[in-house]
ROKOL-96944 format. One line per 4 residues: number of its first residue (from 1); for each residue x, y, z of N, C-alpha, C, O, CB. Coordinates in Angstrom, 3 decimals, decimal comma. Each point is the difference from the previous one (the first is absolute). Glycine has a CB too. Layout:
// residues N
NUM> X Y Z X Y Z X Y Z X Y Z X Y Z ~ ...
END
This chain:
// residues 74
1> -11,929 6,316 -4,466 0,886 -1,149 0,096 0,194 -0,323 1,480 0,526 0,961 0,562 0,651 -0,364 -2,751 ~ -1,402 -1,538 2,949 0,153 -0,619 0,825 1,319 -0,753 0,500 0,386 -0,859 -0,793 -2,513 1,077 0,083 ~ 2,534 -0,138 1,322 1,559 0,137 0,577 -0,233 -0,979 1,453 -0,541 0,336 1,054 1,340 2,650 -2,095 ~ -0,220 -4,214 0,688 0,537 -0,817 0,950 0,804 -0,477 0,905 0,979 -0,481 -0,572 -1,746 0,590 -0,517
5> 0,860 -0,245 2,556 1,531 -0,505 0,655 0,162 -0,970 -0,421 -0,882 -0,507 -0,694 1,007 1,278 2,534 ~ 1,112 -1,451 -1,584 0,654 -1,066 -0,389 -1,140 -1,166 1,037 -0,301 -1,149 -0,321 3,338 2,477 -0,346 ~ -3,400 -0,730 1,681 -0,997 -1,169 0,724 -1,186 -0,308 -0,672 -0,690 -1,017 -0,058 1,364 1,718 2,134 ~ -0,763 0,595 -2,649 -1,561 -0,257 -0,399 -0,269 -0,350 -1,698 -1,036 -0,132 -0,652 0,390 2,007 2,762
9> 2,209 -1,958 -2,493 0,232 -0,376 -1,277 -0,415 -1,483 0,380 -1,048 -0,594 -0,253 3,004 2,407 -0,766 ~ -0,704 -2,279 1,776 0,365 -1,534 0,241 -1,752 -0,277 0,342 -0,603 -0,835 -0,674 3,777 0,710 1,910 ~ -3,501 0,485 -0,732 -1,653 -0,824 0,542 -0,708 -0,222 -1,227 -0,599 -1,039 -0,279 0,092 2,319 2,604 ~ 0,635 0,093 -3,297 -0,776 -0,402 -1,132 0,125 -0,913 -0,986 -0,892 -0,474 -0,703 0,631 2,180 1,137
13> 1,944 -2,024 -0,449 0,443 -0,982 -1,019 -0,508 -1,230 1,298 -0,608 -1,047 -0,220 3,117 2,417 -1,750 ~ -2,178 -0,999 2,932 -0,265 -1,584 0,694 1,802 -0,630 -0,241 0,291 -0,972 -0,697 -3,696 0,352 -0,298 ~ 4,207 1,317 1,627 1,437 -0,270 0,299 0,475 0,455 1,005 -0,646 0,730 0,752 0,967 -0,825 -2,586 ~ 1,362 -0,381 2,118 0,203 0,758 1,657 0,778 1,314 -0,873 0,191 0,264 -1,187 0,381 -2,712 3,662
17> -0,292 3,010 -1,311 0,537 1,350 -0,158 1,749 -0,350 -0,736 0,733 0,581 -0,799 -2,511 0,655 3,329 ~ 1,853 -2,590 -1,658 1,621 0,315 -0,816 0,044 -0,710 -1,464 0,917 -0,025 -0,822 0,541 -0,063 3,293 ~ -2,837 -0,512 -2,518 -0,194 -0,457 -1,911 -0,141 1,811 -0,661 0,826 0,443 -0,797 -2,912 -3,575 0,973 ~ 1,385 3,622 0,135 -0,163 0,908 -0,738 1,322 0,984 0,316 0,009 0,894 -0,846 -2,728 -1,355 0,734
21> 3,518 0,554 0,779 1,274 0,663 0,412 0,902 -0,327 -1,499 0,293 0,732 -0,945 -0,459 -1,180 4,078 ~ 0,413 -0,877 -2,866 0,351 -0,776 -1,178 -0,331 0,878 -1,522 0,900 0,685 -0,485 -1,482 -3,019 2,131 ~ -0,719 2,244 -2,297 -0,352 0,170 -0,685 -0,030 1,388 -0,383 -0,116 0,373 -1,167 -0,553 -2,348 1,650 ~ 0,767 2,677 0,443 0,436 1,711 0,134 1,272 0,141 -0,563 0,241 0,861 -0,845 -1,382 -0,350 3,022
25> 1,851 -1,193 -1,818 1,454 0,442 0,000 0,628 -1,274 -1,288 1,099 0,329 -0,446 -0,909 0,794 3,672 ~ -0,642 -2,186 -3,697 0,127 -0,147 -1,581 -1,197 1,040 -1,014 -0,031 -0,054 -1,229 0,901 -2,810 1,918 ~ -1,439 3,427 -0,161 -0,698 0,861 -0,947 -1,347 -0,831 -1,181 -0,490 0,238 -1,104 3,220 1,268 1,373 ~ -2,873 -2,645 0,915 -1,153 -0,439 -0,474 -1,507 0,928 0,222 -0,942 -0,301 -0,733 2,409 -1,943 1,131
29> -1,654 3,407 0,667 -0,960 0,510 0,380 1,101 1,553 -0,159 1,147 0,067 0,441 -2,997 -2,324 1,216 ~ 1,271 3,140 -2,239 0,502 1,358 0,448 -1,015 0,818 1,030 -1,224 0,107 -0,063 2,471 -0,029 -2,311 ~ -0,135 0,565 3,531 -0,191 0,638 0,960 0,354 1,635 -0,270 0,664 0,345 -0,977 -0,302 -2,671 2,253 ~ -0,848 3,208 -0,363 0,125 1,527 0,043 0,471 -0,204 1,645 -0,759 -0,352 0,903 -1,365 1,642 -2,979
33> 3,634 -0,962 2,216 0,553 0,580 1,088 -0,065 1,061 0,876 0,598 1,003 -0,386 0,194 -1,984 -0,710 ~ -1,444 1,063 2,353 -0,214 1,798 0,606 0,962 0,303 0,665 0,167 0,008 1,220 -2,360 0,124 -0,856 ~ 2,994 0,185 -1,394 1,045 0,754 0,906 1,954 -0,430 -0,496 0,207 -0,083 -1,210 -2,633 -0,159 3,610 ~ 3,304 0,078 -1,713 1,352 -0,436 -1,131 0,429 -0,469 1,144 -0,065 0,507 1,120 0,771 1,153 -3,265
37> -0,141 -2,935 1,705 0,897 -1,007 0,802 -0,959 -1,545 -0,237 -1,002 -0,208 -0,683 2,129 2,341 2,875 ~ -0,482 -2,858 -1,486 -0,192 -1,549 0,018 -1,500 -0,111 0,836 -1,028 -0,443 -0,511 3,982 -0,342 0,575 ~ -2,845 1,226 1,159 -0,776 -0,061 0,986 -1,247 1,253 -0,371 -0,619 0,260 1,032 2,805 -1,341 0,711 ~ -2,507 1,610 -2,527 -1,018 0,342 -0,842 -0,893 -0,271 0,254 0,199 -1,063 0,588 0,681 1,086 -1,796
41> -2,636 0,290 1,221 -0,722 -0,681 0,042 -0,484 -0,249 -1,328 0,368 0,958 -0,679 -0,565 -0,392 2,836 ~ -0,426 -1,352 -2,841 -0,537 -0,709 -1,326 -1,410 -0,138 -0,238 -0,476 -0,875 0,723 2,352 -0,330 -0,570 ~ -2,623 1,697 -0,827 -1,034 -0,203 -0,773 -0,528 -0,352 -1,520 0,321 0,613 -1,018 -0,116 0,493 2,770 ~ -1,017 -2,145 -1,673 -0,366 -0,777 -1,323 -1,149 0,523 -0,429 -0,852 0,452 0,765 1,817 -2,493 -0,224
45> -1,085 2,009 -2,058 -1,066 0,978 -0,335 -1,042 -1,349 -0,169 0,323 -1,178 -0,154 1,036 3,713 -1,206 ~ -2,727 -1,934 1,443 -1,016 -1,755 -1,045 0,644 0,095 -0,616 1,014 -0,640 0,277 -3,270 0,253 -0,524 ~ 2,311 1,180 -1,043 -0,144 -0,374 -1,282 1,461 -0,961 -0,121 0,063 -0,862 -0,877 -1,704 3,231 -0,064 ~ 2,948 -2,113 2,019 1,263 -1,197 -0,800 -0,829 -1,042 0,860 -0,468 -0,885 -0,715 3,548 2,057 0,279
49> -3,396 -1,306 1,824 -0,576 -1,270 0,345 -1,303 -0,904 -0,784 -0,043 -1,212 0,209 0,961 2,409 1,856 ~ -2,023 -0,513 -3,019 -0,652 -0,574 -0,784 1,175 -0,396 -1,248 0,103 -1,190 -0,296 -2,520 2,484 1,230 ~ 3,219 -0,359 -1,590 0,555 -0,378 -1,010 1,352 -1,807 0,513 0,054 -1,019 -0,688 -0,644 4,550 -0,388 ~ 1,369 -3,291 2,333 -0,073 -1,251 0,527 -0,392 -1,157 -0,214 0,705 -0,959 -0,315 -0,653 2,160 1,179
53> -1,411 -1,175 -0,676 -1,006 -0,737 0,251 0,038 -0,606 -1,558 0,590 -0,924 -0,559 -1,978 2,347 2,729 ~ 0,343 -0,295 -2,596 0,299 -0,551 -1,479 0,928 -0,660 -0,475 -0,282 -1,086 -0,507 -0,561 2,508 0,216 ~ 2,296 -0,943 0,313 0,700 -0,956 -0,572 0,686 -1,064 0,711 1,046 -0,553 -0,340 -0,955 2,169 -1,029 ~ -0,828 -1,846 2,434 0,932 -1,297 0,687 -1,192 -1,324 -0,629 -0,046 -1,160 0,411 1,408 2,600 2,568
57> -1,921 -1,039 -3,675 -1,242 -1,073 -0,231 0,766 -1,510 -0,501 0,795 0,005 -0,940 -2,791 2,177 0,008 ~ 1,745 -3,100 1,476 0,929 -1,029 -0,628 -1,021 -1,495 0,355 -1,207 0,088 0,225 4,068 1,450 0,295 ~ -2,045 -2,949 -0,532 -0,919 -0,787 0,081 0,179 -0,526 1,176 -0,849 -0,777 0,438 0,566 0,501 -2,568 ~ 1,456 0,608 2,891 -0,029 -0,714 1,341 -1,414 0,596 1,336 -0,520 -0,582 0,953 3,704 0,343 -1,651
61> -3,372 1,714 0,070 -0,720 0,613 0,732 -1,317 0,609 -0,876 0,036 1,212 -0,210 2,158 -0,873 1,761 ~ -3,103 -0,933 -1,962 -0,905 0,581 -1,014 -0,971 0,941 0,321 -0,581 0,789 -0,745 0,899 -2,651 -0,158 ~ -0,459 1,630 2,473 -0,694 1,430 0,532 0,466 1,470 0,547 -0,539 0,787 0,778 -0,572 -2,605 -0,336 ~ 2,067 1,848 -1,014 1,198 1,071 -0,371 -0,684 1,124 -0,834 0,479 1,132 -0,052 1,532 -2,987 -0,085
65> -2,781 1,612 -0,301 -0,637 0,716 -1,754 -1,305 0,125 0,789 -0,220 1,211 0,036 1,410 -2,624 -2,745 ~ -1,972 0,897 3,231 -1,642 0,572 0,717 0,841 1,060 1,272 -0,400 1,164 0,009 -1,810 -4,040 -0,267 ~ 3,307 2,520 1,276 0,507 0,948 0,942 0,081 1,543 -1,087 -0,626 1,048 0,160 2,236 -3,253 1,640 ~ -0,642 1,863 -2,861 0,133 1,229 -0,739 -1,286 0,638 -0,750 -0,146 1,222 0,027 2,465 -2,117 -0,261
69> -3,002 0,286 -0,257 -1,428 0,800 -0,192 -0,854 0,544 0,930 -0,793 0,914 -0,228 0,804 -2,167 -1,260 ~ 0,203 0,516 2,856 -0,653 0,575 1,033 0,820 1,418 0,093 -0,776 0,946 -0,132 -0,036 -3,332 1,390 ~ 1,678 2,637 -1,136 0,811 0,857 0,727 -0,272 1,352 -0,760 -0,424 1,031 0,523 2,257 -2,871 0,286 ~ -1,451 1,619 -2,404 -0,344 0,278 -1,582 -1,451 1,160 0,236 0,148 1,202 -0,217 0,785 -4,216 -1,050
73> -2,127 2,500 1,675 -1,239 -0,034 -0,452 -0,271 1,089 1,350 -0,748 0,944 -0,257 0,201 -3,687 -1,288 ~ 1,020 2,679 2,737 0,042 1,230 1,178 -0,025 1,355 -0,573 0,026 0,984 0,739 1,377 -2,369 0,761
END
């Protein structure tokens, strides 16, 4: 399993860091915390950033679903 920073999350979705901050903290993406407190550092696994992917598939953005198969198919 492959384990992401929040930078190298955000690059892969193709967002800024404080979109995906956002999305961390409504619990749209789950993170693994190293360590206890706020200031923590954070890592995203693929598999929630493909699962993400997958389900953000919608019609405003239809290449949402080839990003997530790409990611998927690694």
């Amino acid at each position: 399993m492959k384990l992401y920073t929040r930078k190298e999350a955000a690059d892969t979705l193709r967002v800024g860091l404080r979109t995906l901050d956002r999305w961390l903290a409504d619990g749209r993406i789950q993170c693994y915390r190293l360590g206890a407190g706020s200031k923590a550092p954070v890592r995203i696994s693929e598999d929630q950033l493909a699962e993400y992917l997958a389900n953000s598939q919608n019609e405003k953005n239809p290449t949402m679903h080839d990003r997530a198969q790409e990611i998927i198919e690694r």
